[in-house]
TORZARO-693261 format. One record per residue (C-alpha): x, y, z; residue number from 1; residue in one letter. Coordinates in steps of 0.25 Angstrom, whole numbers. Each point is the difference from the previous one (the first is absolute). Example, Ala and Ser with C-alpha at 12.3 -4.5 7.8 and 13.67 -1.06 7.14 Angstrom:
<nodes>
NODE,u,v,w,nr,rest
NODE,49,-18,31,1,A
NODE,6,14,-2,2,S
</nodes>
This chain:
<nodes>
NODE,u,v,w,nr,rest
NODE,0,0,0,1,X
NODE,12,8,4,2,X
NODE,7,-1,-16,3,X
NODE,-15,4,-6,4,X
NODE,-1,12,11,5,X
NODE,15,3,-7,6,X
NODE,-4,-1,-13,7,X
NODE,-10,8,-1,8,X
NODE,7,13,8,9,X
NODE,7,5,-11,10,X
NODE,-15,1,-8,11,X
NODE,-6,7,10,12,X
NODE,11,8,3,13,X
NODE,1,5,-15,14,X
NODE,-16,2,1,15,X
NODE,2,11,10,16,X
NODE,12,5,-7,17,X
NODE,-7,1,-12,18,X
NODE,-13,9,7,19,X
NODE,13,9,6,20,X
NODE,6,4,-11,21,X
NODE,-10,-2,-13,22,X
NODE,-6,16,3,23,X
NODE,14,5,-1,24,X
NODE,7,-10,-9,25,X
NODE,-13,5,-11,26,X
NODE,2,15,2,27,X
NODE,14,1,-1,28,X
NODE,-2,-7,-14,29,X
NODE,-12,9,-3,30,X
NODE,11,12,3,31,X
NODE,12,-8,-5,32,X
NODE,8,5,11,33,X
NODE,12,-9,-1,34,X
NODE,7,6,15,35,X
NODE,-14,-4,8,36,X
NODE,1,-13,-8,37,X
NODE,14,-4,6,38,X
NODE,-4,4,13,39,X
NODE,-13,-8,2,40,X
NODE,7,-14,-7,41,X
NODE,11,4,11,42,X
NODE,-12,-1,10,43,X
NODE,-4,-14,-4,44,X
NODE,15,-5,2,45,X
NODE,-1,3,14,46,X
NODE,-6,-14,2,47,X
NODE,9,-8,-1,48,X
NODE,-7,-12,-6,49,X
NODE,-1,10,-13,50,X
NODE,13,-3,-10,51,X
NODE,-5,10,-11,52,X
NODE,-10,7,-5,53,X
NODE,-3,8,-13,54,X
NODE,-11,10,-6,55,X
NODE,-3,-5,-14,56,X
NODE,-4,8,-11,57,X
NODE,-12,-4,-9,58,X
NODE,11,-4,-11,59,X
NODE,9,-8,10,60,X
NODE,9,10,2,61,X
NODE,5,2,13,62,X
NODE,-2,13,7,63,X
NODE,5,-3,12,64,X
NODE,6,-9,8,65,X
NODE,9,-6,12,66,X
NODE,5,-13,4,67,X
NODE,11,-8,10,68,X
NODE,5,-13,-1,69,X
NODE,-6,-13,7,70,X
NODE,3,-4,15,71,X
NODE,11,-8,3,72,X
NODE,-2,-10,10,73,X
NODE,3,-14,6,74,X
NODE,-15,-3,-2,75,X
NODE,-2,4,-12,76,X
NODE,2,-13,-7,77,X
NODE,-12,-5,8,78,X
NODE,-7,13,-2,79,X
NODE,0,0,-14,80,X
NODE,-4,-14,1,81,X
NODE,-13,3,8,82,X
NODE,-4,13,-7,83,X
NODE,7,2,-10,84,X
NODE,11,10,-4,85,X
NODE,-7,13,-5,86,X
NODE,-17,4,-2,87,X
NODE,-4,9,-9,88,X
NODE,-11,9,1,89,X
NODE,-7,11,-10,90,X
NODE,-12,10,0,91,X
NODE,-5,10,-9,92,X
NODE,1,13,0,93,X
NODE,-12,8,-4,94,X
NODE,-5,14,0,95,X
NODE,-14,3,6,96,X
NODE,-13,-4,-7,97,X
NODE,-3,16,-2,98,X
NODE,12,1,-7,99,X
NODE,-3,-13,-7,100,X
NODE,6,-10,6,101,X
NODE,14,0,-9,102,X
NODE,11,-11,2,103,X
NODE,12,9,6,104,X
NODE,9,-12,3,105,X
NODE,3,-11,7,106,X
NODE,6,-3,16,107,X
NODE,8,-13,0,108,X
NODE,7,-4,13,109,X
NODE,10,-12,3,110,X
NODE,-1,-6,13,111,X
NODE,10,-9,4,112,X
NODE,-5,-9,9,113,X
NODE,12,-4,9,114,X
NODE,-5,10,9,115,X
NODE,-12,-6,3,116,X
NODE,8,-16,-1,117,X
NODE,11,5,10,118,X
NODE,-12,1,11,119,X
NODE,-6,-10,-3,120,X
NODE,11,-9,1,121,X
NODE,6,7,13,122,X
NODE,-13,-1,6,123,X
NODE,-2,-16,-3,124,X
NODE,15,-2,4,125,X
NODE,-3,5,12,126,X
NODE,-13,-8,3,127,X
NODE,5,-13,-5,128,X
NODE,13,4,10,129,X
NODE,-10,1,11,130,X
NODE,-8,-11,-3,131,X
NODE,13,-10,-1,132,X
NODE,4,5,14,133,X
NODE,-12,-2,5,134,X
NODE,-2,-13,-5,135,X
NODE,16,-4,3,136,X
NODE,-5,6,15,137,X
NODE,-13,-11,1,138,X
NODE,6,-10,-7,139,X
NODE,12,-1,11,140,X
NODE,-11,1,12,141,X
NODE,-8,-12,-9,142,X
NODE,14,-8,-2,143,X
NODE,4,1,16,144,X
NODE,-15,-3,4,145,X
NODE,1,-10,-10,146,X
NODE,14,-5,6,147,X
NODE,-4,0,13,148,X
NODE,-13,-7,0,149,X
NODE,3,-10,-11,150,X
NODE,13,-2,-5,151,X
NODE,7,-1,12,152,X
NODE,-11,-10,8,153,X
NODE,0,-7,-17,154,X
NODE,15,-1,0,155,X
NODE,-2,-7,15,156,X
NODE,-8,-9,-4,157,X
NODE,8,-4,-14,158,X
NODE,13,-3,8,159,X
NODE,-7,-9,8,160,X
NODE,-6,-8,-11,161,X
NODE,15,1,-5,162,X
NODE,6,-6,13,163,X
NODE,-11,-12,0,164,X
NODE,6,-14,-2,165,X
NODE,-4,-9,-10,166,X
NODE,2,-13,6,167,X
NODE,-7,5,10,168,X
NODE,-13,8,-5,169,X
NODE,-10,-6,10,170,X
NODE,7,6,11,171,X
NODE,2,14,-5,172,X
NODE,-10,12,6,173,X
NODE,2,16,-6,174,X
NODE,-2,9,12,175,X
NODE,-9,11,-2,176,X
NODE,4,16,0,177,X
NODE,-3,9,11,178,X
NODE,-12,6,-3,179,X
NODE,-5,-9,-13,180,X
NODE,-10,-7,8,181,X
NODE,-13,4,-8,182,X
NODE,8,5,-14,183,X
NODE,1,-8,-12,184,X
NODE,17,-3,5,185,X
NODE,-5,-6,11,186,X
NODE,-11,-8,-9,187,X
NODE,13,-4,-9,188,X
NODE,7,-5,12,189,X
NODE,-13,-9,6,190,X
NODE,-2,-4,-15,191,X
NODE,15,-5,-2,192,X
NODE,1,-7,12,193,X
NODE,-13,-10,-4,194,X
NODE,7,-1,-13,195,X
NODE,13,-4,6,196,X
NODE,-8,-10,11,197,X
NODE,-7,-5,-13,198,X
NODE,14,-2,-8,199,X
NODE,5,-5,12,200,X
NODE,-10,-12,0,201,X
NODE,0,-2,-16,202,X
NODE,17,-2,3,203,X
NODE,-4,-10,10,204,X
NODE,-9,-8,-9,205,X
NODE,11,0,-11,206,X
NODE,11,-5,8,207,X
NODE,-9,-12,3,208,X
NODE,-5,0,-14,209,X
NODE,14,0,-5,210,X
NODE,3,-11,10,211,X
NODE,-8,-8,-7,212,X
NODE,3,3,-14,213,X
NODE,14,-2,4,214,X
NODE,-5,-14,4,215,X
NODE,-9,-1,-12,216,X
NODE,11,3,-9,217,X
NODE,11,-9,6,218,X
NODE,-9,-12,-2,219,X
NODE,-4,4,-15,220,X
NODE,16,1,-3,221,X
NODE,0,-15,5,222,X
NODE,-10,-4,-8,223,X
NODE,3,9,-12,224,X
NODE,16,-8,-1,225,X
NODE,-8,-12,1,226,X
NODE,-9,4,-11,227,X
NODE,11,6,-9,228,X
NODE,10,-14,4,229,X
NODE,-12,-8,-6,230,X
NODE,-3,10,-12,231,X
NODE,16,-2,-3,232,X
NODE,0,-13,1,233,X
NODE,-14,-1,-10,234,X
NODE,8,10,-9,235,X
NODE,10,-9,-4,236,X
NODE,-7,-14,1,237,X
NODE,-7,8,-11,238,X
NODE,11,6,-7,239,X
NODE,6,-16,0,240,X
NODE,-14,-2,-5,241,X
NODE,1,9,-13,242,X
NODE,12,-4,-2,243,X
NODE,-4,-13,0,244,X
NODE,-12,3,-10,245,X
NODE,9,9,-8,246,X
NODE,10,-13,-2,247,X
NODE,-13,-10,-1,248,X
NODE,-4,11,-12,249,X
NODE,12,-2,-5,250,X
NODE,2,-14,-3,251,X
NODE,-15,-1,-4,252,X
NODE,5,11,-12,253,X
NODE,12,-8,0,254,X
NODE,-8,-16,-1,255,X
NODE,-9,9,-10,256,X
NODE,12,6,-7,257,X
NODE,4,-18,-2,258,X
NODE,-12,-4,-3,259,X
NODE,-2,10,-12,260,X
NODE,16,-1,-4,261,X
NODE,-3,-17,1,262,X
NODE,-11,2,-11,263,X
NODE,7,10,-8,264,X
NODE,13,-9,-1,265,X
NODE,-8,-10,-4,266,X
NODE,-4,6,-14,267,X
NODE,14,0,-4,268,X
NODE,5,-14,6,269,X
NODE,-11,-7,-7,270,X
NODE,2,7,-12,271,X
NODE,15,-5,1,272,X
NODE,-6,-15,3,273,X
NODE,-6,0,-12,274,X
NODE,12,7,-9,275,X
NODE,8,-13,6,276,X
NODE,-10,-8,-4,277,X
NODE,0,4,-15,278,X
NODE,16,2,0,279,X
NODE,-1,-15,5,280,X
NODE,-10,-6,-12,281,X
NODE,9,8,-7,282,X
NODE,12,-5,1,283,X
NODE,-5,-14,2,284,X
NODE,-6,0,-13,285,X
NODE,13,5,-5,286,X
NODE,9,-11,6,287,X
NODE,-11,-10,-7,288,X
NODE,1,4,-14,289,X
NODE,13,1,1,290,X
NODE,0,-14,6,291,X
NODE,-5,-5,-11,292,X
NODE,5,7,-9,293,X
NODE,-12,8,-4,294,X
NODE,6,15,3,295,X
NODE,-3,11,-13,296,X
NODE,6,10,1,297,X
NODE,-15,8,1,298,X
NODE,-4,-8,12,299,X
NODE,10,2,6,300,X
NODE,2,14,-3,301,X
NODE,-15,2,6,302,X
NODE,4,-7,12,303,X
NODE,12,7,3,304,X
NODE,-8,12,-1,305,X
NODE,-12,-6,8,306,X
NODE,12,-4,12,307,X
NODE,5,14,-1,308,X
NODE,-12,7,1,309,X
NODE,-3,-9,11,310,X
NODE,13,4,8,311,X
NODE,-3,14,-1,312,X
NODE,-13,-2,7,313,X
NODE,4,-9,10,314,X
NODE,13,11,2,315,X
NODE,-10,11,1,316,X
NODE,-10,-4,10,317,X
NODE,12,-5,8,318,X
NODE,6,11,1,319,X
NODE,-14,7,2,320,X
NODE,-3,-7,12,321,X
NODE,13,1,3,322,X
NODE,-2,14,2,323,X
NODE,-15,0,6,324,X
NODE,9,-8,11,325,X
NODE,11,8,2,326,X
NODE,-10,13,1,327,X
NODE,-8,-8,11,328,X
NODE,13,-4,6,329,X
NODE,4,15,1,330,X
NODE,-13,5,4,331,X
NODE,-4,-10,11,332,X
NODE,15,2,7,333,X
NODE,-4,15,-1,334,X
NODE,-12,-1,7,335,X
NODE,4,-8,12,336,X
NODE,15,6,0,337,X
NODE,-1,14,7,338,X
NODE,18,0,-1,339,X
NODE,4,15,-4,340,X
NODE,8,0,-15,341,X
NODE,3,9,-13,342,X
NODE,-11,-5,-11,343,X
NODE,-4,7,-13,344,X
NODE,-14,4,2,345,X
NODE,-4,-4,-15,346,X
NODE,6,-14,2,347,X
NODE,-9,-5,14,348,X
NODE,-13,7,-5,349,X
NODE,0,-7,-13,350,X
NODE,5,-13,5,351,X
NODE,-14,2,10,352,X
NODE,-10,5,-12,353,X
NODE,4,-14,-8,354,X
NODE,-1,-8,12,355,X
NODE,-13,6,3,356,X
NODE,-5,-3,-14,357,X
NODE,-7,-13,5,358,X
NODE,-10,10,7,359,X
NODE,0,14,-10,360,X
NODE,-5,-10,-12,361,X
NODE,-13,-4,8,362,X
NODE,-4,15,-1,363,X
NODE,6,1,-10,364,X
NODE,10,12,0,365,X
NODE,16,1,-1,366,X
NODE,6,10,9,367,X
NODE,8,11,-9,368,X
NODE,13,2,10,369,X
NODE,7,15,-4,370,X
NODE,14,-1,7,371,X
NODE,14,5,-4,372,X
NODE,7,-13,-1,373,X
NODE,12,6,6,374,X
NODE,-8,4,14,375,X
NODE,6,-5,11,376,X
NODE,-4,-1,13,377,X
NODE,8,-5,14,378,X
NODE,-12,-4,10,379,X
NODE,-10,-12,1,380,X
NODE,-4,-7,-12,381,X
NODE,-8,-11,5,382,X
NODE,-9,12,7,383,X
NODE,0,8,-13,384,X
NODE,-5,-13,-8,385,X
NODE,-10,-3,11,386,X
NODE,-5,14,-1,387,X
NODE,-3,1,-16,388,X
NODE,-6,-15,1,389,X
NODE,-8,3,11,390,X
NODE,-4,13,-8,391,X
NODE,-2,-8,-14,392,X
NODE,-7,-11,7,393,X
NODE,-10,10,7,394,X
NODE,-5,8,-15,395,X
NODE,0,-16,-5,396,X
NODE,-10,-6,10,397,X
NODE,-9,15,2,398,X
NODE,3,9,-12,399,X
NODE,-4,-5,-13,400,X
NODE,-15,-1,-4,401,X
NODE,-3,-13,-11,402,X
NODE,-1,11,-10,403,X
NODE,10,10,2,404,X
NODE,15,-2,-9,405,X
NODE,10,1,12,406,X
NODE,12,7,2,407,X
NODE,8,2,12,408,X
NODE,14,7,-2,409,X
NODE,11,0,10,410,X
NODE,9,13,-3,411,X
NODE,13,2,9,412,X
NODE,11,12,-2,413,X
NODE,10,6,12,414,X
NODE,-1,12,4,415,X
NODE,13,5,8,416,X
NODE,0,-10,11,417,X
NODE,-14,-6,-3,418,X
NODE,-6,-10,-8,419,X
NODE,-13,4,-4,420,X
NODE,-10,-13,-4,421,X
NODE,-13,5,-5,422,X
NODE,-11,-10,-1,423,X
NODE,-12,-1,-8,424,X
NODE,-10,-7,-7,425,X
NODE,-13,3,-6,426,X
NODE,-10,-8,7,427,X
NODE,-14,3,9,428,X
NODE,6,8,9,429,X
NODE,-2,1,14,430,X
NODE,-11,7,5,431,X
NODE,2,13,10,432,X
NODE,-6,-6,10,433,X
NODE,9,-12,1,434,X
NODE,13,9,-1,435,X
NODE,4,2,13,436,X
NODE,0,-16,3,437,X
NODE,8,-6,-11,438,X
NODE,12,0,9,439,X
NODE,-6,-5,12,440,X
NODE,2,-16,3,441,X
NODE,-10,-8,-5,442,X
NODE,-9,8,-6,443,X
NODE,-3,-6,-14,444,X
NODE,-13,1,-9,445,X
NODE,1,-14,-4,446,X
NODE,0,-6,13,447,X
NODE,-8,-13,-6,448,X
NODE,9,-1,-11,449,X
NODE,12,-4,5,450,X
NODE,4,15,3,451,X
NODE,8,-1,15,452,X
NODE,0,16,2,453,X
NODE,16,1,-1,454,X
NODE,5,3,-12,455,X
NODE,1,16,2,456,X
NODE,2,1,15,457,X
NODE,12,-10,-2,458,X
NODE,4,8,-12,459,X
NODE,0,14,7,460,X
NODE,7,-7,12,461,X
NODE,11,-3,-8,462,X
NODE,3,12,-7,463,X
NODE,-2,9,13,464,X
NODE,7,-9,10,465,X
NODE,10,-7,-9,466,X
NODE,5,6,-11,467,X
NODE,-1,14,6,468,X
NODE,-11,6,-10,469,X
NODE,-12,6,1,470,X
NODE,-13,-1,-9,471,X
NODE,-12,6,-7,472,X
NODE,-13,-5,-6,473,X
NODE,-9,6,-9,474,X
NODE,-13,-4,-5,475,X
NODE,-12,5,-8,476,X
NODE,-11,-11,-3,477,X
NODE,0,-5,-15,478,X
NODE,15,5,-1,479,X
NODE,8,-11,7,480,X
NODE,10,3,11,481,X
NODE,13,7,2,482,X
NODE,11,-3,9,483,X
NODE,15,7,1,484,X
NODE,9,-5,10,485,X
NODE,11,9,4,486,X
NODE,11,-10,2,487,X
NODE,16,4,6,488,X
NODE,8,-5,-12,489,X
NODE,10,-4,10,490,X
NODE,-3,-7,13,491,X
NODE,3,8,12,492,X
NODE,13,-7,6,493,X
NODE,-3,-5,15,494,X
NODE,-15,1,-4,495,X
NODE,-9,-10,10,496,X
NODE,-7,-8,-10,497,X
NODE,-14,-2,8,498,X
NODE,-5,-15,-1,499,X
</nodes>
């Protein structure tokens, strides 16, 4: 209220300036007497509000005027800040109505309002100065009153609660301060010492309570080694029991593996029985008619021919079944030979894919094996022919549809210390909702055909716990599976082979 009251001064105080000196001011320009002109402006400086003023003729020319420069001051910054630096005020000069009211000229005035901010500013310091030591003066009184009657019986009672023993709650009592009976101290004290009574009797329960636990806890570790001494033991009677099923697997694959080898064999050897045969007639009928004297030269030209042709196919199926023998004889030591050695990669798999050929030609398919015949490996051949059988062996007996042509393509290549094996072939599929329990132990969708549920898990046993690798399956149904297996190219050396 005090800045508006400020504001408005200098208005009224130009209002009665104005009604001072508008008589004069207008007959000095009616006389244009220039000496009286000077005289009255020096008149309106004597307030020193005033900064200039002029008497304005009609064509804004000056007829007279006086000025001084602005205030200088300490305040001044906030003065102008409040007020404003300078306010200009104007009014018309006029003759009389009898004389027709002519425009003589114009009274302007500057007013520098520092005059007016300087007091008001002096006069607000020095209530804001009063009122700080005023409110300094109270707020001390209110601080020792507030000291005295609750600080000093607060800060009583705090060391006390700080001076309480713990292991010993149920006997500590806060003493109440002089003079505190009926105040809210005295109500915090009374209301502490309950809570202290009541922690004192919770504390008492929960030593019993732990008593009990601790006796409670004794007997469950007793019985907890008990229970994990018989889990350890049921742990490896069933690890003996999987490795027993994994061996049992094994040589049934293996029996199999003869079985299919005994009737491929067979093909070529009774082929060669029956080449014998004829290169026998042969030669007897030969030795006849040259007994007897019989021989042409054509007969025996045909039966030289039919003797020869007759040692060819006896030497071919020999030495095929030769071979079928030789690929089973590598294979099978393979399979139950688990001795660390250098190989070429190449060399054991396609050993394994024709000694497998008794079970691919049921389907039929011929595995299409990409290798560099040069690859060589220094870790576990007999693991690595189990895993690709078992692998072959598990798209032969799920995978193939009657009608589809199948394929499955074994791809290997190193890359740095890695052999990669990618694995595929392009049967049913395995649907989403089986993928997550191919691995497990027997599980099998052929449980009624002959399927024991082991194939993969042994499969993915071997290549993580044996030869160090790791696997990934993909699937998509209608599009076959997808296996690489990410094996070290070399054995780690000292490497505890699991068995």
């Amino acid at each position: 209220m005090d800045l508006r009251r400020t504001e408005r001064q200098p208005d009224q105080d130009m209002a009665a300036l104005i009604s001072l000196t508008r008589e004069p001011a207008t007959a000095i320009l009616f006389s244009l007497d220039h000496d009286l002109a000077e005289e009255l402006l020096n008149g309106t400086l004597r307030q020193p509000a005033i900064s200039s003023s002029r008497i304005m003729l009609p064509e804004s020319e000056v007829f007279a005027g006086r000025e001084r420069p602005l205030a200088k001051g300490r305040l001044r910054p906030f003065s102008d800040w409040l007020l404003g630096t300078v306010r200009h005020y104007s009014w018309e000069l006029r003759s009389s109505a009898e004389t027709g009211n002519e425009l003589l000229g114009i009274l302007e005035v500057e007013v520098d309002t520092y005059h007016y901010g300087q007091v008001f500013l002096e006069r607000s310091l020095i209530i804001v100065a009063s009122t700080l030591f005023y409110a300094l003066l109270l707020s001390g009184g209110l601080l020792l009153l507030f000291h005295m009657q609750v600080s000093r019986p607060l800060i009583s009672v705090i060391r006390s609660i700080a001076e309480v023993d713990v292991e010993q709650v149920e006997k500590a009592r806060l003493h109440e301060p002089v003079g505190h009976a009926e105040s809210e101290i005295g109500l915090l004290v009374r209301l502490t010492n309950q809570h202290l009574q009541a922690i004192g009797d919770t504390l008492e329960q929960l030593r019993l309570a732990e008593a009990g636990l601790k006796r409670y806890m004794d007997e469950l570790e007793s019985k907890v080694a008990d229970r994990t001494h018989e889990l350890s033991e049921s742990v490896s009677q069933l690890q003996a029991a999987q490795n027993q099923l994994i061996e049992s697997e094994k040589l049934a694959a293996l029996g199999g593996l003869v079985a299919g080898v005994a009737h491929e064999v067979n093909t070529p050897l009774g082929i060669a029985v029956t080449a014998s045969s004829v290169l026998s007639e042969a030669l007897e009928e030969l030795s006849s008619q040259f007994a007897a004297q019989t021989l042409s030269s054509s007969s025996f030209q045909q039966l030289l021919e039919q003797a020869v042709d007759s040692n060819v196919m006896l030497f071919n199926n020999i030495k095929r079944a030769a071979k079928l023998i030789s690929d089973f004889k590598q294979t099978a030591v393979d399979q139950v030979s688990e001795a660390r050695s250098d190989f070429l990669v190449y060399q054991v798999l396609g050993a394994l894919i024709a000694s497998l050929h008794p079970e691919t030609r049921k389907v039929p398919v011929e595995p299409l094996l990409i290798c560099p015949e040069d690859l060589q490996m220094n870790s576990l051949p007999g693991v690595l022919t189990q895993v690709v059988a078992n692998l072959i062996m598990n798209s032969v007996r799920h995978a193939f549809a009657a009608d589809i042509r199948a394929e499955i393509t074994i791809s290997l290549q190193a890359q740095g210390d890695q052999v990669i094996l990618d694995y595929r072939d392009n049967g049913v599929g395995v649907p989403q909702a089986l993928q997550e329990r191919i691995f497990e132990p027997f599980f099998t969708t052929k449980r009624g055909s002959g399927g024991s549920g082991l194939g993969l898990n042994i499969v993915y046993n071997l290549v993580t716990r044996k030869l160090g690798g790791r696997l990934e399956f993909f699937s998509q149904p209608g599009e076959g599976v997808h296996f690489i297996l990410h094996i070290p190219r070399e054995l780690p050396q000292g490497s505890n082979i699991q068995r």
